[in-house]
KOLROMAR-131904 format. One line per field, with one value per residue (C-alpha): x, y, z; residue number from 1; residue in one letter. Coordinates in steps of 0.5 Angstrom, whole numbers. Each point is the difference from the previous one (the first is absolute). Layout:
N
x <- X | ... .
y <- Y | ... .
z <- Z | ... .
pos <- NUM | ... .
code <- A | ... .
***
This chain:
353
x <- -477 | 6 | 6 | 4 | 7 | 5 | 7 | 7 | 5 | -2 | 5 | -1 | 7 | 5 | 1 | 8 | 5 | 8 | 4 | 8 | 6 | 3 | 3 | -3 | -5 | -6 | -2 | 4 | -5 | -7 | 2 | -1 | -8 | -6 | -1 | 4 | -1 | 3 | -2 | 8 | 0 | 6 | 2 | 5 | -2 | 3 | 6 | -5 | -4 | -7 | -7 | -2 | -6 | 3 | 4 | -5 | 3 | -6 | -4 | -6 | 2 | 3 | -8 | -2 | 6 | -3 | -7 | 1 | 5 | -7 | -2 | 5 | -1 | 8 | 3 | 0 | 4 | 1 | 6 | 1 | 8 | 0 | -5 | 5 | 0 | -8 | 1 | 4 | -5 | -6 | 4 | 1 | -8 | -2 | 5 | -2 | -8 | 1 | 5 | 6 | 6 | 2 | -5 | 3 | -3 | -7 | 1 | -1 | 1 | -6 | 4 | 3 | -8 | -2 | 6 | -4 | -6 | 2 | 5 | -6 | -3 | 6 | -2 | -7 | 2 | 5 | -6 | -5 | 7 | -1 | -6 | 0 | 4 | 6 | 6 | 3 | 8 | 2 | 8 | 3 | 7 | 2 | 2 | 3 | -3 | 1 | -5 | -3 | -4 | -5 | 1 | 7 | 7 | 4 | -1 | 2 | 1 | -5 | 0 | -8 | -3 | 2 | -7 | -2 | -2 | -8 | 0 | 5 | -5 | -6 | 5 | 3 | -9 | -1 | 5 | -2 | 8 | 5 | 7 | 7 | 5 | 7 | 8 | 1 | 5 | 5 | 4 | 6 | 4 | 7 | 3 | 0 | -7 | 3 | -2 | -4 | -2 | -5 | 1 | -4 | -5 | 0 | -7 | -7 | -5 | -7 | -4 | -8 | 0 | 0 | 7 | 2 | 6 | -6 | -7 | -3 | -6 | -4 | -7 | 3 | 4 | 7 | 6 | 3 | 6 | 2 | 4 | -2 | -3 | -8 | 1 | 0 | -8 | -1 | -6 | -3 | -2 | -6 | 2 | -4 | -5 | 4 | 4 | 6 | 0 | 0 | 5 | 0 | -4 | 1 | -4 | -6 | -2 | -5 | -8 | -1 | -7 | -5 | 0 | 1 | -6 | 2 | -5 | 3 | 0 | 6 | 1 | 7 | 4 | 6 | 1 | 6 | 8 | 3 | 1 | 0 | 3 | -3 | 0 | -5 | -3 | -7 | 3 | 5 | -6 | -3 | 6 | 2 | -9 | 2 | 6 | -4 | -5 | 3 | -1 | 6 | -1 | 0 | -7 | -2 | 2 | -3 | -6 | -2 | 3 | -6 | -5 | -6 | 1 | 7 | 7 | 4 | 3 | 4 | 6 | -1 | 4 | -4 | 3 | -4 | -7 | -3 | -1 | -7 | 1 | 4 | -4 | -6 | 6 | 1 | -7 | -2 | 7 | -4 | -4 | 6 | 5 | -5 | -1 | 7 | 1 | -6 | 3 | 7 | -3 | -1 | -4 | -6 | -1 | -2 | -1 | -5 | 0 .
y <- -16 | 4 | 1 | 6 | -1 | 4 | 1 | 2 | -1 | 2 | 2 | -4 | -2 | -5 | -6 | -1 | -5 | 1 | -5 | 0 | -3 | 2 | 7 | 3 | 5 | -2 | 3 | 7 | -1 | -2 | 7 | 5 | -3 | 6 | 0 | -7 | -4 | -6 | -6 | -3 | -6 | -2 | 5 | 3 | 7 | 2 | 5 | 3 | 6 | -3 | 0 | -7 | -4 | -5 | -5 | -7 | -5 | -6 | -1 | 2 | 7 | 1 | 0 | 5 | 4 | 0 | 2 | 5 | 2 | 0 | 6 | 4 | 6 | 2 | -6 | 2 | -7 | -6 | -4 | -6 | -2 | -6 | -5 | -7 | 4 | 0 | -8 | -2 | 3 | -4 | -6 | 0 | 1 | -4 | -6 | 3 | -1 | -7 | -2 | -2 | 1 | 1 | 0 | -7 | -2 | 1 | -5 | 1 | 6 | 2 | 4 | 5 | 0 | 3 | 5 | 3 | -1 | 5 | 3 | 3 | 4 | 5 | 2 | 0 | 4 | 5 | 1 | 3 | 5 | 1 | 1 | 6 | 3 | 0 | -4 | -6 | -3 | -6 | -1 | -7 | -4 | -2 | -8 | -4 | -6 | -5 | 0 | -5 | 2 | -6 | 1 | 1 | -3 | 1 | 3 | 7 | 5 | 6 | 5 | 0 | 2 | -4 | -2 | -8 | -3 | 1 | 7 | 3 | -1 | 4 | 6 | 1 | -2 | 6 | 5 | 5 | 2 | -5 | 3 | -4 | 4 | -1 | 2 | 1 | -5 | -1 | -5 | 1 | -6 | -1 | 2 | -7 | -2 | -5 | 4 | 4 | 5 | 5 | 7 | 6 | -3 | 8 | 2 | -1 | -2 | -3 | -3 | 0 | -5 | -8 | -3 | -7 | 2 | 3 | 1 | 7 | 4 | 6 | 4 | 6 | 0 | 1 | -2 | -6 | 2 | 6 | 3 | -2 | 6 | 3 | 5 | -4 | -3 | 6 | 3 | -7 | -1 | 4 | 4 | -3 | 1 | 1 | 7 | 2 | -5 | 3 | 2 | -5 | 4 | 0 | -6 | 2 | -3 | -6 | 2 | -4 | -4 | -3 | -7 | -6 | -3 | -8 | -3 | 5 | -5 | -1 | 3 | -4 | 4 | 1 | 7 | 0 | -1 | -1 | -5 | 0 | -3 | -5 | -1 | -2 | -8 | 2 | 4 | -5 | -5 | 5 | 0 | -7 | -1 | 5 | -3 | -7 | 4 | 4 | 6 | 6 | 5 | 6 | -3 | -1 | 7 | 4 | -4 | 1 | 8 | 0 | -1 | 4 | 3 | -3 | 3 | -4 | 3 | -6 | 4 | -3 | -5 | -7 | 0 | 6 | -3 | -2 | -8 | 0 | 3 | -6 | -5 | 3 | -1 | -7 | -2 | 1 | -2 | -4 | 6 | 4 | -5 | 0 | 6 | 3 | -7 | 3 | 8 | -3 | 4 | 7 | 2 | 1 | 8 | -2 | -7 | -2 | -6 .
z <- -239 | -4 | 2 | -1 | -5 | 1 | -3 | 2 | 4 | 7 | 6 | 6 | 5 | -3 | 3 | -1 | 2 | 0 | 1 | 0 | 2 | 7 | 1 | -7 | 3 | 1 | 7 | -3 | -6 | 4 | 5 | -7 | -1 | 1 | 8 | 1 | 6 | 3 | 3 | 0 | 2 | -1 | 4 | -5 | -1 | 7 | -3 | -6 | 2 | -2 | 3 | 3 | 4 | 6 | -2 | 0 | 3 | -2 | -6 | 3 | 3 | -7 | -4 | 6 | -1 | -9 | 2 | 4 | -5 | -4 | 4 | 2 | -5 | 2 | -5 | -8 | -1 | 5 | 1 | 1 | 1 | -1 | -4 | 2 | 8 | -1 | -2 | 5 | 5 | -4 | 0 | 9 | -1 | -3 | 3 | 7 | -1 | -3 | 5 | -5 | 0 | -8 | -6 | -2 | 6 | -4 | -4 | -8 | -1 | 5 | 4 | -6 | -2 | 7 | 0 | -8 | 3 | 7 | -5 | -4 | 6 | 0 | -6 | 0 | 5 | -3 | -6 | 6 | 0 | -7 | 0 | 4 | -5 | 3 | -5 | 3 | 0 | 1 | 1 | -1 | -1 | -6 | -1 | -5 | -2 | -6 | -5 | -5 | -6 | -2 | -7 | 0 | 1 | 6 | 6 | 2 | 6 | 1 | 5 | 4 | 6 | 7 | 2 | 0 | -6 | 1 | 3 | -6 | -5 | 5 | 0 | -7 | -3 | 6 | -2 | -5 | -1 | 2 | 0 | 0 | 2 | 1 | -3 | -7 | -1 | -7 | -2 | -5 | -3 | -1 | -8 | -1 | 3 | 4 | 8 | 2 | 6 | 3 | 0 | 2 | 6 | 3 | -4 | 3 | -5 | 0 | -5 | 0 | -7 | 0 | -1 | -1 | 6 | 5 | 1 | -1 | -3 | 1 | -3 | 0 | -6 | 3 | -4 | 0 | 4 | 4 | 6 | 6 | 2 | 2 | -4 | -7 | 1 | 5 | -5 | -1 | 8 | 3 | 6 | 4 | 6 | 5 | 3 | 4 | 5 | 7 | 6 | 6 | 5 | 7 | 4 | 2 | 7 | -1 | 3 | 6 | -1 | 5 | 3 | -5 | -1 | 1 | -4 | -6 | -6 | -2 | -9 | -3 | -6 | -1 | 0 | 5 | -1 | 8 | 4 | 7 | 6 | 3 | 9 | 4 | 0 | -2 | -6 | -2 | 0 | -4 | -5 | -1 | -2 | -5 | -3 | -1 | -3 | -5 | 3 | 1 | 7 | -6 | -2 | 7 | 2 | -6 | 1 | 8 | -2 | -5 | 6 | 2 | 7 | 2 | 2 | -3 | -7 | -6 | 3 | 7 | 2 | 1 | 7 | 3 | -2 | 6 | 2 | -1 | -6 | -2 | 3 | -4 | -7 | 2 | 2 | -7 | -3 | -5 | -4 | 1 | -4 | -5 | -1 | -1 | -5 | -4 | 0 | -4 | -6 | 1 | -6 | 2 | 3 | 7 | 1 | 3 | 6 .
pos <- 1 | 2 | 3 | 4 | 5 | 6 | 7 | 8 | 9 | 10 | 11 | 12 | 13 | 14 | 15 | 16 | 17 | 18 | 19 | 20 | 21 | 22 | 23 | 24 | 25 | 26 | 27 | 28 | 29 | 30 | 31 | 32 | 33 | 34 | 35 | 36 | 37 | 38 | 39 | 40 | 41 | 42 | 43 | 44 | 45 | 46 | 47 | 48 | 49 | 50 | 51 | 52 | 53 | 54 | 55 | 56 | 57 | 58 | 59 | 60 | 61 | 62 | 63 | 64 | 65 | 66 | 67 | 68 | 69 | 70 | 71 | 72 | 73 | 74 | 75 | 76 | 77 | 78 | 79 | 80 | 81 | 82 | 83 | 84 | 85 | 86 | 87 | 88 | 89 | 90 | 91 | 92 | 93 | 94 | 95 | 96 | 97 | 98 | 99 | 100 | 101 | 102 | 103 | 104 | 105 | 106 | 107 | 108 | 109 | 110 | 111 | 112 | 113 | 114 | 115 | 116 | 117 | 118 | 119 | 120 | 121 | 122 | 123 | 124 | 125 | 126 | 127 | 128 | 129 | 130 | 131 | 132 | 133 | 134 | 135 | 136 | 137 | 138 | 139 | 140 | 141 | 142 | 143 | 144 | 145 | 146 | 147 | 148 | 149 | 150 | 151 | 152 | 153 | 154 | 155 | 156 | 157 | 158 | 159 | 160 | 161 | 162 | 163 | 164 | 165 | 166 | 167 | 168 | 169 | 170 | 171 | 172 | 173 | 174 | 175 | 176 | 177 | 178 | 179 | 180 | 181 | 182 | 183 | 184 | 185 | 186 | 187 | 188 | 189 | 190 | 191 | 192 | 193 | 194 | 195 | 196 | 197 | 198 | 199 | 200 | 201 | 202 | 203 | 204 | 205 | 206 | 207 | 208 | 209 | 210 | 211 | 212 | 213 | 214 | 215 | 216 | 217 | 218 | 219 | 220 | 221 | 222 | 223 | 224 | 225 | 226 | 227 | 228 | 229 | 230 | 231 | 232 | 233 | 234 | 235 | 236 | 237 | 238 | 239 | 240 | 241 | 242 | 243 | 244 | 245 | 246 | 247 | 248 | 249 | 250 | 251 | 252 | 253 | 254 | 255 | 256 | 257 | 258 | 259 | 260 | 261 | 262 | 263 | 264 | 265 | 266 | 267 | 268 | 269 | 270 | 271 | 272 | 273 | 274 | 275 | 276 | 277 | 278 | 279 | 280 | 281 | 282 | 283 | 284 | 285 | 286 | 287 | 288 | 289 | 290 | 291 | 292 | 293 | 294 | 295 | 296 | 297 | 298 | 299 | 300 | 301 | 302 | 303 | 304 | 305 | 306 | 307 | 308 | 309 | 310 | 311 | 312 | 313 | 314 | 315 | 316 | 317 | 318 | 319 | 320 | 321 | 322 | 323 | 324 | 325 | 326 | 327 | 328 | 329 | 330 | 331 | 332 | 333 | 334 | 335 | 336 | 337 | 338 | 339 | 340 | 341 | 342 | 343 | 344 | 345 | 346 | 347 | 348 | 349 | 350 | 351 | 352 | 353 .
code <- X | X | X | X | X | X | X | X | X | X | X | X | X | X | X | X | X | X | X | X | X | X | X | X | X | X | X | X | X | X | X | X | X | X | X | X | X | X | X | X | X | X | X | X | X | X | X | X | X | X | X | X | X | X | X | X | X | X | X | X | X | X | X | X | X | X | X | X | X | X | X | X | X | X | X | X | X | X | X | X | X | X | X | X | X | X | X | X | X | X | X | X | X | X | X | X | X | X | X | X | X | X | X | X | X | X | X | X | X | X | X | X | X | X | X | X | X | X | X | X | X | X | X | X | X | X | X | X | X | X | X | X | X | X | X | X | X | X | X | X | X | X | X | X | X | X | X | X | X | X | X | X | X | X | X | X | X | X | X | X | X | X | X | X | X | X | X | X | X | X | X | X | X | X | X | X | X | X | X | X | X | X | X | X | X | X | X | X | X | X | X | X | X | X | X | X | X | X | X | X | X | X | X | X | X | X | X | X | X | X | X | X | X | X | X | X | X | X | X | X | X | X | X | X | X | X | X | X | X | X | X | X | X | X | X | X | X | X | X | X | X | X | X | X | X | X | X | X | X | X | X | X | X | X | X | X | X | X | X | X | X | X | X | X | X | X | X | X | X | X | X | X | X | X | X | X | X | X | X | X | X | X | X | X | X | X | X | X | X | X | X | X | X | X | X | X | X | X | X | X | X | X | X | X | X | X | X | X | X | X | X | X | X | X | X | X | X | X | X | X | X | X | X | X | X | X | X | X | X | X | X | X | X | X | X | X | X | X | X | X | X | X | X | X | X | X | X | X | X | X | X | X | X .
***
């Protein structure tokens, strides 16, 4: 067998990173990125003029928010505001389904290998987006943290990313450009050297080379330092995939659909961000299984809307199915708990059960 070999540079979407201090602009930034679209997470982007998905409000829901990001032609950059908000859902998660209260309760150090290891899907998850040819930014807070060098004298402060110690590591290798932005800052001395003070703090700037005083890099051959502005590395990002996200359209009444079956297997996925409220004891029943079973209403609700030749939508409150329909749910609560716990990843295209 010969393979063909190729030379050049090829343009394909960036897989960026942009981490900053608190105030200096990151959402402003990410909203001047071809077609950008946002999953905000941290709800933050309220009083900014940008396109956004449902905000998620589990781990679970965010994968499937990224993979039908995947596929919708409308999105030339998906952003995720922020990385340590996508952590903190990933921590609950990952305590919920193995019953503990913290990651120390693992013991070891297990629970910070379990968070990488759940970690990792997201960005499994955020290549199928890349791979779709559409770019991807991923917003993050900055910390500082005290740093030693294994060869050298001393420790020193360093700015980084505000992610746990083995989930950093898996977004700074991810990324093909790991921007550092924050306030351009001088320090001037007194004539006799003996007292200093910080002057300036009003320009916004961002780095994209390595430094001993912050993590950076890029593939683009970007400057080491510049405003912190899209327009500076505007030329270097791809357009994208995606076109002008569209207007909200008027609601279109549901179709109605013809008698559920009661029989219908029930397809878990996580595809849903609701929650519903919960009335009737058989329901509550039903709730309380789900809860000890790892199992979340919008699973529930989008898996039964996914039925052949039944009524309900994932839009339909859990309190409208009929009770023989919930009977049938709790009657073979053992397969569906086990099917929803397999669909925690997502990556696969129609997972089969």
């Amino acid at each position: 067998m010969t393979y063909e070999i190729t030379r050049g540079k090829r343009n394909k979407p960036v897989k960026a990173v942009c981490y900053g201090v608190e105030g200096v602009g990151k959402t402003t930034f990410a909203g001047k990125w071809p077609g950008a679209v946002f999953i905000d997470i941290e709800d933050g982007s309220g009083h900014y003029d940008v396109a956004r998905m449902p905000r998620p409000t589990e781990w679970l829901g965010l994968l499937a928010e990224i993979e039908a990001a995947a596929k919708m032609p409308e999105i030339g950059t998906l952003v995720i505001d922020t990385a340590d908000a996508a952590e903190a859902l990933c921590i609950s998660h990952v305590l919920t389904v193995n019953k503990k209260k913290g990651l120390e309760d693992f013991g070891y150090g297990k629970g910070y290998t379990y968070l990488g290891e759940e970690f990792a899907k997201l960005l499994a998850a955020l290549d199928k987006v890349t791979a779709a040819g559409k770019n991807v930014l991923v917003l993050a807070h900055a910390q500082i943290r005290k740093f030693e060098q294994p060869d050298e004298m001393g420790a020193y402060d360093r700015w980084e990313l505000k992610l746990q110690k083995k989930c950093a590591p898996l977004v700074k290798e991810w990324c093909d450009l790991l921007m550092f932005a924050n306030y351009k800052t001088d320090v001037i001395k007194d004539p006799d050297g003996t007292k200093a003070k910080a002057v300036g703090g009003k320009k916004r700037v961002m780095y994209a080379v390595h430094s001993a005083s912050w993590d950076a890099k890029n593939r683009l051959g970007l400057l080491d330092e510049m405003p912190f502005d899209f327009s500076e590395i505007e030329e270097k990002i791809p357009k994208g995939s995606g076109s002008e996200p569209k207007a909200p359209e008027a609601e279109v009444p549901a179709k109605t659909k013809e008698p559920p079956r009661e029989d219908a297997q029930v397809d878990i996925s996580a595809k849903s961000l609701e929650f519903v409220e919960v009335t009737e004891p058989e329901i509550k029943e039903l709730h309380k299984l789900m809860e000890l079973g790892g199992v979340n209403e919008a699973q529930l609700r989008t898996a039964v809307g996914n039925m052949d030749n039944n009524p309900y939508t994932d839009e339909t409150p859990i309190a409208e199915y009929s009770i023989k329909f919930v009977g049938n749910l709790l009657k073979h609560w053992d397969e569906v708990a086990g099917k929803a716990r397999a669909a925690s990843s997502v990556y696969d295209e129609d997972i089969p059960f």
